[in-house]
C-alpha positions in Angstrom: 32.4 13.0 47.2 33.0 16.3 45.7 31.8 15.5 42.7 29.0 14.1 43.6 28.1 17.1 45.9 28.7 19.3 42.8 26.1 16.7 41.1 23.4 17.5 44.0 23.5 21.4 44.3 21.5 22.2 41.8 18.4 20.0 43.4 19.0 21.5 46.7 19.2 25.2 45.5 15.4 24.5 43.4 14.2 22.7 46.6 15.1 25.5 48.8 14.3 28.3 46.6 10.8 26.6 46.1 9.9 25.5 49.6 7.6 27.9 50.0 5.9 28.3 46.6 2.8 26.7 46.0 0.0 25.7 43.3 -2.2 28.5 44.0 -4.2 30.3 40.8 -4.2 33.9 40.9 -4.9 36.2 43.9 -6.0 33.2 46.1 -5.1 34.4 49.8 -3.1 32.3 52.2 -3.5 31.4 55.4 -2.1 33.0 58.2 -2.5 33.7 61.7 -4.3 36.6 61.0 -6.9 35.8 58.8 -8.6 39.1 58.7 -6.3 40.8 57.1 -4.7 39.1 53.4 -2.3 39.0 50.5 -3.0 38.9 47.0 -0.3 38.9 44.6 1.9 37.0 41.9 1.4 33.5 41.6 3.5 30.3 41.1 4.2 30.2 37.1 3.2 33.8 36.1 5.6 35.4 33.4 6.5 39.0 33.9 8.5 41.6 32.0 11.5 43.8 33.9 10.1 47.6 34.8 6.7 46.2 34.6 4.3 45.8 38.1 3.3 42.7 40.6 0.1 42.8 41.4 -0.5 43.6 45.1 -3.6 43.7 47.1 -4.0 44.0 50.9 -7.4 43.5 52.1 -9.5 43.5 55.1 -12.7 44.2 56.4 -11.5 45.8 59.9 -9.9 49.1 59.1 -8.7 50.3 62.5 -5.3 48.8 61.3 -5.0 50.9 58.0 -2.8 53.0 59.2 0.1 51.2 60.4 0.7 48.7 57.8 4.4 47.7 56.3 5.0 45.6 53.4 8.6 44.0 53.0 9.5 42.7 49.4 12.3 40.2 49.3 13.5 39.2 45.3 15.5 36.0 45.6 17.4 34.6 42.4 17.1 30.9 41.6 20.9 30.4 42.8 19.4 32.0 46.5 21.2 35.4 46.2 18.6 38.0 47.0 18.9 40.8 44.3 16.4 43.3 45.5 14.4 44.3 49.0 12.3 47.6 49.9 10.3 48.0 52.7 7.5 50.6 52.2 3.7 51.6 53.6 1.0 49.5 52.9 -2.8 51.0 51.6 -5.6 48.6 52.5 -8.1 47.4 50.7 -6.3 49.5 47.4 -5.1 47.8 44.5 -1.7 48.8 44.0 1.6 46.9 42.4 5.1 46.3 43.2 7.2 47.9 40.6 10.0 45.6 39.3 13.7 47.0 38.6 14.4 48.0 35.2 17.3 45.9 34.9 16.0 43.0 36.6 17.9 40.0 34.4 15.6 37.3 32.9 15.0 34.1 34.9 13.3 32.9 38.0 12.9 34.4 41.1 11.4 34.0 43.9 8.7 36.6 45.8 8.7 36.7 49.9 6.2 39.5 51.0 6.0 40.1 54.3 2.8 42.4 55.8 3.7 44.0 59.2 0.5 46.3 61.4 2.3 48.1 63.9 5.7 46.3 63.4 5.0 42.9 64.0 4.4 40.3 61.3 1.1 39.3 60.5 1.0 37.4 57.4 3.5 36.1 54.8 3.3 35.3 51.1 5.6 33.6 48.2 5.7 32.7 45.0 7.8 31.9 42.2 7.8 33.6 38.9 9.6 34.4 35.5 11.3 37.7 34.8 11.2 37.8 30.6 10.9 39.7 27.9 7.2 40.3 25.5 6.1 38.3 23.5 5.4 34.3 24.9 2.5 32.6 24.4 1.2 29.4 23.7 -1.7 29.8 20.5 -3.0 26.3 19.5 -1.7 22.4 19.5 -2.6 20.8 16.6 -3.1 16.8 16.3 -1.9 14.2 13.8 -3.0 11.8 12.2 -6.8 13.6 11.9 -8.4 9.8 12.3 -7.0 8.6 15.5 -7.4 5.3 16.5 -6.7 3.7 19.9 -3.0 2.2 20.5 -1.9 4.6 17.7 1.1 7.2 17.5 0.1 10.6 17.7 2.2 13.8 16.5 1.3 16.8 18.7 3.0 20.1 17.1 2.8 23.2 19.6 2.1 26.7 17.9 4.3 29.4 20.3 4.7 33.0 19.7 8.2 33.5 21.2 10.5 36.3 21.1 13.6 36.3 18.4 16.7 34.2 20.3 14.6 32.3 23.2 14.7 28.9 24.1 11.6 28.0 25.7 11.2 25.2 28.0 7.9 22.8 27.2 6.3 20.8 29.5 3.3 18.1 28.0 1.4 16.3 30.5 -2.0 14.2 30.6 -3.8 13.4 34.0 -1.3 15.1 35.4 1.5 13.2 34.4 4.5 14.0 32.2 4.3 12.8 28.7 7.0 14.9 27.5 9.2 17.9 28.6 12.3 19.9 27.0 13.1 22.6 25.2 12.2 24.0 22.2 15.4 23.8 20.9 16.0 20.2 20.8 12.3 19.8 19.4 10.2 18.9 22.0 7.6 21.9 20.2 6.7 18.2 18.3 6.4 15.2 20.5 4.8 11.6 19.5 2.2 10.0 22.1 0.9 6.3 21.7 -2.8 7.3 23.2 -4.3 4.7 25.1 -6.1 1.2 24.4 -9.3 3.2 25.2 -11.7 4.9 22.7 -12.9 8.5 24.6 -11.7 11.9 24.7 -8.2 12.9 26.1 -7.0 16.0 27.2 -3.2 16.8 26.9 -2.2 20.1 28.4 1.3 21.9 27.1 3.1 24.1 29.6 5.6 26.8 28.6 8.3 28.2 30.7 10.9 31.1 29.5 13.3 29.2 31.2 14.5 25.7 32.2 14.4 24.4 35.6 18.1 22.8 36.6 19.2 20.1 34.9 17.5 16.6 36.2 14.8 18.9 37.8 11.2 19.9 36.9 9.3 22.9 38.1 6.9 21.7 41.0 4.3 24.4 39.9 2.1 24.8 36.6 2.8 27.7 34.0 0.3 30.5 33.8 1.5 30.1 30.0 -0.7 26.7 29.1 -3.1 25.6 26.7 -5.0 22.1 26.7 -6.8 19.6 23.8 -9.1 17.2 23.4 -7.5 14.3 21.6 -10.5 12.3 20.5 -9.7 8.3 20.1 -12.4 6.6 18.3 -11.9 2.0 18.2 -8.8 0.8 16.1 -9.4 0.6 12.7 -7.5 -0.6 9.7 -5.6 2.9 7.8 -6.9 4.4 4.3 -4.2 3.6 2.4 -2.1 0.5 1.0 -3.2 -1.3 4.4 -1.7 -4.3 5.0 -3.6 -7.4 6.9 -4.1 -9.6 8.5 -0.8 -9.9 11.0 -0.7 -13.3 11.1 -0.1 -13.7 7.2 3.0 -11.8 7.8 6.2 -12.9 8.6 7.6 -9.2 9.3 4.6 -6.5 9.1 6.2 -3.1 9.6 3.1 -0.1 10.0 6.0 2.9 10.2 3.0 4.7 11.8 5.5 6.7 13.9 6.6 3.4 15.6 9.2 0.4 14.4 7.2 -2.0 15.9 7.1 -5.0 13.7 3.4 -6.7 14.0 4.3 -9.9 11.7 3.1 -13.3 13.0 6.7 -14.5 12.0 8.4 -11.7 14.1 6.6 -12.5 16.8 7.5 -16.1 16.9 11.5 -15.0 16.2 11.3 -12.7 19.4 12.2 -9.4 17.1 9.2 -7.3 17.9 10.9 -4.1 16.7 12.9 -3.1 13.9 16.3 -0.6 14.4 17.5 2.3 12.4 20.7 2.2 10.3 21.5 6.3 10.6 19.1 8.6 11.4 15.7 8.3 9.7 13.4 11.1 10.6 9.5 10.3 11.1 7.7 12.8 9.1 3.9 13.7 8.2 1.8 12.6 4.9 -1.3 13.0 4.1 -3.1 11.0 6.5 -0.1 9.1 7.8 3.4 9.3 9.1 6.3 7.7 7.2 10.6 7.7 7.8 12.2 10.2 5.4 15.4 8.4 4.6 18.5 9.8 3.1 20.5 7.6 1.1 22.5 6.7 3.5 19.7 6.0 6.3 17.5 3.2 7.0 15.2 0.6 8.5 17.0 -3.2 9.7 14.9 -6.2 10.5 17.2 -8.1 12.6 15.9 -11.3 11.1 16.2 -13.1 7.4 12.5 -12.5 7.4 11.5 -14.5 3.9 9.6 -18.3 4.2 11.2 -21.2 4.6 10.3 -24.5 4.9 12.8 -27.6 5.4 15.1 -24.5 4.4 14.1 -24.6 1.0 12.2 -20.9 -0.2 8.6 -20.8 -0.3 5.9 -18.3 -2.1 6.3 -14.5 -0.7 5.2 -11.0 -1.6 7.3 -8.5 -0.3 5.5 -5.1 -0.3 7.0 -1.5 0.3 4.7 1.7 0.5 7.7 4.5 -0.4 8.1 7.5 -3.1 11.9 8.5 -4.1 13.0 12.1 -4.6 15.0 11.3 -7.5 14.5 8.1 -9.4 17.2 7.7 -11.4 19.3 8.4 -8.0 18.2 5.9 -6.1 19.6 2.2 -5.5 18.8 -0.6 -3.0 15.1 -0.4 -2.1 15.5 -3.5 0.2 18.1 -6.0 0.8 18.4 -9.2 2.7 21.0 -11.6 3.3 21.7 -14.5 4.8 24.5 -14.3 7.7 27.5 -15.7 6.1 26.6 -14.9 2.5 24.8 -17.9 1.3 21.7 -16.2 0.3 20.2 -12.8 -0.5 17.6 -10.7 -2.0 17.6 -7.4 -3.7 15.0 -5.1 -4.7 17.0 -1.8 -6.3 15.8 0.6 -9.0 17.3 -0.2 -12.7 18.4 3.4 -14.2 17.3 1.3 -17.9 13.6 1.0 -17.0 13.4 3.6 -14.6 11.5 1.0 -11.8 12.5 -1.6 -10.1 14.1 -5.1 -10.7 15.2 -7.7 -8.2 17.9 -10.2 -8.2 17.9 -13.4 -6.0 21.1 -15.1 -5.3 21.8 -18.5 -3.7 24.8 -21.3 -4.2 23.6 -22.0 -7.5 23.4 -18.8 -9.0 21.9 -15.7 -9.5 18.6 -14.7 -10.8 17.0 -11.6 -12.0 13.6 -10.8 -12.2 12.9 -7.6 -14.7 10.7 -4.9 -14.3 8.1 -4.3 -17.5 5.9 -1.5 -15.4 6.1 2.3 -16.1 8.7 4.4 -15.4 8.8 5.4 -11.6 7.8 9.1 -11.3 9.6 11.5 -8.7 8.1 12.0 -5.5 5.4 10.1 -5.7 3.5 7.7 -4.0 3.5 3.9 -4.8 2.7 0.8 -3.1 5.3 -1.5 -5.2 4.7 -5.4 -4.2 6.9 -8.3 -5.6 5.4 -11.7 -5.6 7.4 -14.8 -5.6 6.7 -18.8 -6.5 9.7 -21.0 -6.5 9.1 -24.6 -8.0 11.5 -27.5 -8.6 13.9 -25.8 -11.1 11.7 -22.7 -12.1 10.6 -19.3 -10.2 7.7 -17.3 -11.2 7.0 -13.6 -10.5 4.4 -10.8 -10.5 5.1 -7.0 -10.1 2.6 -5.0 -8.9 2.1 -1.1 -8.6 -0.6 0.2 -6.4 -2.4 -3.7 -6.5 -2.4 -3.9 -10.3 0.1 -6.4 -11.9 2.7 -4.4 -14.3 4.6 -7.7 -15.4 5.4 -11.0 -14.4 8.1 -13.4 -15.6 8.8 -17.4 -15.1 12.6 -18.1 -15.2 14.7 -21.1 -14.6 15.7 -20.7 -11.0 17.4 -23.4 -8.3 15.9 -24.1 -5.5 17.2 -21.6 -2.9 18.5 -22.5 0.7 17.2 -20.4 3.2 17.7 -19.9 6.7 16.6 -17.0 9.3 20.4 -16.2 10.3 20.8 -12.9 8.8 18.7 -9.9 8.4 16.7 -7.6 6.1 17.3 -4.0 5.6 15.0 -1.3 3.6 17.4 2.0 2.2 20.5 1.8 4.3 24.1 2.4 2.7 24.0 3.1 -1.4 20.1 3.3 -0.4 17.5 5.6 -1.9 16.6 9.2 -0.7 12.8 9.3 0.1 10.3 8.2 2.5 9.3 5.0 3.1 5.5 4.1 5.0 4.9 1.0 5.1 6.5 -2.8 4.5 5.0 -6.2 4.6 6.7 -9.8 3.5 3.5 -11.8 2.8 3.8 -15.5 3.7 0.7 -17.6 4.0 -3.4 -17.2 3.7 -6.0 -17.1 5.7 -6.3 -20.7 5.9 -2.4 -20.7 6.9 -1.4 -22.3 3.3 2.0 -20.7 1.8 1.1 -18.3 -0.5 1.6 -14.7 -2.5 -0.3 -12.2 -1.2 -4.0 -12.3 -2.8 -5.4 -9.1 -1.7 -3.1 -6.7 -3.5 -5.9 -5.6 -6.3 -9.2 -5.9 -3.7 -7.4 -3.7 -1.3 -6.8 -1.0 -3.6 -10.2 -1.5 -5.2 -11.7 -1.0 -1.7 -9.7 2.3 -1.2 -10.6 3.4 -5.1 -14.5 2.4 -5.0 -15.1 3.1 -0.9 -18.7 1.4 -0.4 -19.5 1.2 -4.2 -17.5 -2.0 -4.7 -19.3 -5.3 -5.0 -16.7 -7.7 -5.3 -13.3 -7.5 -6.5 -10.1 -9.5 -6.9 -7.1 -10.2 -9.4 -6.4 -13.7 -8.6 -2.9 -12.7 -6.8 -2.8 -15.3 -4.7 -1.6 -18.9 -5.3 -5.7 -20.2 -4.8 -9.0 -19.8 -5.9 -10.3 -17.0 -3.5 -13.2 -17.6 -0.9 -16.7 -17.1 -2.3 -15.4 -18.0 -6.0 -16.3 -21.1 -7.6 -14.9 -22.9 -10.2 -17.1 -25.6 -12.1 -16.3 -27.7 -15.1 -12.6 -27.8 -14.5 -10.1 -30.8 -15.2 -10.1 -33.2 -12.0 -8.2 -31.4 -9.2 -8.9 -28.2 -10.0 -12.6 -28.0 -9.5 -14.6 -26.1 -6.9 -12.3 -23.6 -6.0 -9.3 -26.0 -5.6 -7.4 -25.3 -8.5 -3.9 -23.4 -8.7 -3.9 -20.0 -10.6 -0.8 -19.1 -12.4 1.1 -15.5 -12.0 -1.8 -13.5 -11.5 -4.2 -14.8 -14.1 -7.5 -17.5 -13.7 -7.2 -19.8 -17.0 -10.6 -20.9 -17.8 -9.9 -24.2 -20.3 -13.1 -24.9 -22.4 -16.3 -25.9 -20.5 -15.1 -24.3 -17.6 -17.1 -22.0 -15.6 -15.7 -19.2 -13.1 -19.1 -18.3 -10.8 -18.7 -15.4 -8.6 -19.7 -14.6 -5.3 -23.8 -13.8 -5.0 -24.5 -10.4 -4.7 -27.4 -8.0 -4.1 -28.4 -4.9 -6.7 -30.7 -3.0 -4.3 -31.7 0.6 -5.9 -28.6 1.0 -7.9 -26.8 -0.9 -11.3 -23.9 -3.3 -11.0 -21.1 -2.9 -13.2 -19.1 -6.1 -13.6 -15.5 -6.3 -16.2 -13.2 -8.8 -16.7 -9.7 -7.9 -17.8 -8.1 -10.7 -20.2 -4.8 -10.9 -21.4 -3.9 -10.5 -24.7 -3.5 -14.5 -25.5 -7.0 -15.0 -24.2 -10.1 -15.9 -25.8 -12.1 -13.1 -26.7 -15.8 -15.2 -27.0 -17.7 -16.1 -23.5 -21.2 -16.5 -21.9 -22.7 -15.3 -19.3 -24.6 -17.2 -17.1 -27.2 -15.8 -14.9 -29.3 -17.6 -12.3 -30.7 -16.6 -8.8 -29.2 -18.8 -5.5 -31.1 -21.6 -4.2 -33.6 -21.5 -7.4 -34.0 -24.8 -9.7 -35.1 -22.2 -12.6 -33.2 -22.3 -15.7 -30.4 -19.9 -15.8 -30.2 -17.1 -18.4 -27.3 -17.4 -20.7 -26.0 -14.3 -22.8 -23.6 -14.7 -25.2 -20.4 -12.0 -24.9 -17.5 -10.8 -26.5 -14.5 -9.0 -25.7 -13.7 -5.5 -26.2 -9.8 -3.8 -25.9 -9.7 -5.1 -22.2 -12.1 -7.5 -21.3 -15.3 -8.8 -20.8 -18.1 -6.0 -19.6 -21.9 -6.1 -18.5 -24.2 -4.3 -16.6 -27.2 -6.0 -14.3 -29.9 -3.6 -13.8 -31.2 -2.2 -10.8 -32.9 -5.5 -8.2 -31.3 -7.1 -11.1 -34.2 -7.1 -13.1 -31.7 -6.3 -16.7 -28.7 -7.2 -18.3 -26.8 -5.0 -20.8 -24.3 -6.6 -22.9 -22.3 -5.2 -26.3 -23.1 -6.6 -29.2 -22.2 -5.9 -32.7 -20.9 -2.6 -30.7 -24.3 -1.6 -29.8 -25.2 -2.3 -26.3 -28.1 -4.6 -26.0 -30.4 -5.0 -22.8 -32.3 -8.2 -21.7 -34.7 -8.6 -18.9 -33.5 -11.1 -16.1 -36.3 -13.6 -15.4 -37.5 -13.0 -11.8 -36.5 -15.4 -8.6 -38.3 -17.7 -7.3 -37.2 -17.4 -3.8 -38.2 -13.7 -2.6 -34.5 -12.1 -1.3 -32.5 -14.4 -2.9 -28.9 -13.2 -3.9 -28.1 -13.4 -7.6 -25.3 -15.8 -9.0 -23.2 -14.5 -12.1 -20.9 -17.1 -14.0 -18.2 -16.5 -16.9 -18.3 -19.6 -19.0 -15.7 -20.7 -22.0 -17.5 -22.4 -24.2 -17.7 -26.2 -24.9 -16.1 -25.6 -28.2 -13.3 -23.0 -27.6 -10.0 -23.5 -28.6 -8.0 -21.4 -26.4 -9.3 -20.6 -22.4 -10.3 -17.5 -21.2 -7.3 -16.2 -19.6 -8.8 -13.8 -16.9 -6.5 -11.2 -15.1 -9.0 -9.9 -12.6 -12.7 -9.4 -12.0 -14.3 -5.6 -10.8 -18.0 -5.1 -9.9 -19.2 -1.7 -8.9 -22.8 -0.3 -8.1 -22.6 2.7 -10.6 -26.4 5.1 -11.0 
């Protein structure tokens, strides 16, 4: 019982030291039984320095009373013990001041000022304020991300001007109620918010007191020391950079936005909505995003063995990570997962010989390593690295990518692994990597919910490269033909978009045809390549009709240079540049017969071609 009484005093001391304190703004009078005659002094929140003046105002408008007026000023400390009291004559309707001790301590006290006219009491007034030194003030909030979308995490960072050695207590709040509230020494001068479902404008208001209310209390009064924002929410949109989408082709999609919450379709189903920390990863700010600074030691756990299975036998993947290291040659175990029990596991870690990345899968019959042929990893830098996985009967292929554009890939002989979701999947964590991590996404399936590698990995960072010029662009990453290609002329089973496409690159056999999706010129030129690998043919033909039109199609004859095949359609299409003989050579594209009809481009190999055209990926921009 003592204990607990111990526990309570506190409360009751606030609660009777602030019975009478309201939330009245400056100088507002109370009421009283003699409402002709009224206080004006300090109000609930106000900061004031020792030796310094109250305020003080009596006022009336009868003046027979003026001169037999008393005012009593009672100082109460927050504990209750009063610590100062004078009793002197009142002026009426004269703006005078209460003149503080010089050795008042800093803290809270309470104000009791009682007015007496010919020794009785005719009106009362309290209030609560601080007693500190110079110098507090509250001088902006600042916002982050600067895009803020609805549902997302929000850093605000307060800017104070505080003397040298305090500890001020904050106090965030929107609509009135508490988002945050601490002191400045435990960091709550940086709070995250997850701002509503609603697009509109909120305002978040940040309250600073010099001192802090007793423990498991809040002050029941605002701060004169305050400053409020607009936090304008516009409707959710996907990020600028490396963004990863669709959820549901995601067995485990981690944003890091300031949040572990793990958005993956296969997450979801598993029950394991959230990731944990391993240590103490600290959110920090990008350029337009947040990200987990890790330390070598610290990290990010999925509490799942979040790679595909089916009949517990592995199935395609990419596993991407969005991450820069401070020290590449330092740094080990990107990400790890294993199997509960030690049957399987998976680990990407840095190889000190290349300088990036390799990964090693290992499994009851063996172990297999998949190299890394892509640059040298450069220190504190940004990098989307992506690793895209096939297993087949007793073979595994593999593409590496670096911000969407394959670096390597490799086939090896490989068992077929036995995989389960007993176990879990950790990014950094013990004999980690010191750096920041922003993203992470294990790819499992399409948009038409087939296993698959992820096939957006060179379109999405084509979209963030080109912005609106883009036309159309892809780098066959995926398993399958993507929508709105076409494939013609292929052997049976592969033809109209059916066919497989092997480690990144579209084989076009002889006869074959790959036709693009339609597009539209408008005002501006159309640039269009075709990377190759180096085993490719270098001879093709370019096949140019309009959609919906019986007309005979315009063929053009082209040839490789260094990196691919390249052309240019004119503005409303009405041209085609090719090289030839390295000169570029211009031909007029007959006109459609259809008025707003789209225009079809094709890349055949011809009928008599000895090797296929061996295309890596296709780019069309509108250039002037």
């Amino acid at each position: 019982m003592a204990r607990m009484l111990a526990r309570t005093v506190p409360l009751l001391i606030l609660g009777v030291f602030l019975a009478a304190c309201g939330d009245q703004s400056l100088f507002m009078p109370v009421k009283s039984d003699s409402p002709d005659i009224q206080i004006t002094s300090a109000t609930d929140g106000q900061v004031f320095a020792a030796g310094r003046s109250l305020p003080l105002l009596v006022s009336s408008q009868d003046t027979s009373k003026a001169g037999s007026l008393e005012i009593e000023v009672t100082l109460t400390s927050s504990t209750g013990q009063s610590v100062w009291h004078q009793r002197t004559g009142a002026t009426l309707n004269d703006q005078s001041g209460i003149l503080l001790p010089a050795d008042l301590a800093a803290g809270l006290y309470r104000l009791d000022l009682v007015l007496y006219s010919a020794g009785e009491v005719v009106q009362k007034k309290s209030a609560s304020f601080f007693v500190a030194k110079d110098g507090y003030r509250v001088t902006g909030i600042r916002s982050f991300p600067p895009v803020i979308t609805s549902q997302a995490t929000v850093m605000l960072k307060a800017e104070l001007e505080t003397p040298d050695g305090s500890n001020a207590y904050l106090r965030w709040t929107w609509k009135g109620k508490v988002i945050a509230h601490g002191m400045v020494g435990d960091g709550l001068d940086q709070i995250l918010w997850v701002v509503p479902s609603d697009s509109g404008v909120y305002t978040i208001t940040l309250e600073l007191f010099p001192s802090a209310p007793p423990t498991g209390a809040d002050f029941p009064f605002t701060s004169s020391l305050s400053l409020s924002t607009d936090v304008v929410v516009s409707a959710s949109t996907a990020s600028a950079q490396g963004d990863m989408g669709p959820d549901s082709s995601y067995l485990s999609l981690l944003r890091l936005q300031a949040s572990l919450g793990d958005t993956g379709a296969g997450s979801i189903r598993a029950g394991k909505t959230r990731a944990t920390t391993v240590g103490t990863p600290a959110v920090v700010t990008l350029e337009n995003r947040f990200g987990y600074r890790l330390d070598g030691s610290s990290g990010i756990q999925i509490s799942w063995l979040a790679l595909p299975q089916q009949a517990g036998t592995l199935r395609p993947f990419t596993i991407s990570l969005g991450l820069s290291l401070d020290d590449p040659q330092a740094a080990h175990t990107l990400v790890n997962a294993a199997a509960t029990g030690g049957g399987f596991g998976l680990t990407v870690e840095m190889d000190p010989q290349t300088g990036g990345p390799r990964a090693r899968l290992s499994g009851a019959g063996g172990t297999t390593v998949i190299p890394w042929s892509g640059p040298a990893l450069a220190a504190k830098q940004r990098y989307l690295l992506s690793l895209s996985v096939v297993p087949q009967a007793d073979t595994l292929s593999a593409q590496w990518f670096l911000d969407g554009s394959q670096v390597g890939t490799a086939t090896v002989h490989a068992p077929a692994y036995a995989v389960g979701q007993d176990g879990s999947l950790t990014i950094g964590g013990q004999g980690g990597f010191a750096g920041v991590v922003d993203e992470f996404g294990v790819y499992s399936q399409d948009a038409a919910g087939r296993p698959s590698t992820d096939p957006g990995l060179y379109a999405r960072a084509q979209a963030i490269a080109n912005g609106s010029s883009l036309v159309v662009a892809d780098g066959f990453d995926g398993i399958y033909l993507p929508d709105g290609f076409v494939l013609t002329g292929t052997p049976a089973g592969t033809a109209n978009g059916k066919g497989q496409i092997a480690a990144g690159t579209l084989d076009l056999p002889a006869g074959a045809r790959l036709v693009l999706p339609p597009i539209t010129t408008g005002d501006s030129a159309v640039s269009v390549s075709a990377d190759v690998s180096r085993d490719s043919a270098r001879a093709a033909t370019l096949v140019i009709s309009w959609e919906g039109s019986s007309a005979a199609a315009l063929t053009v004859p082209l040839t490789a240079d260094s990196s691919g095949l390249r052309f240019r359609i004119g503005p409303q299409a009405a041209s085609v540049t090719v090289s030839s003989g390295g000169a570029e050579k211009t031909l007029p594209v007959p006109p459609p017969g259809i008025q707003g009809s789209n225009l079809v481009i094709g890349i055949e190999n011809p009928q008599d071609a000895s090797t296929p055209i061996a295309i890596d990926d296709i780019l069309a921009t509108k250039v002037k």
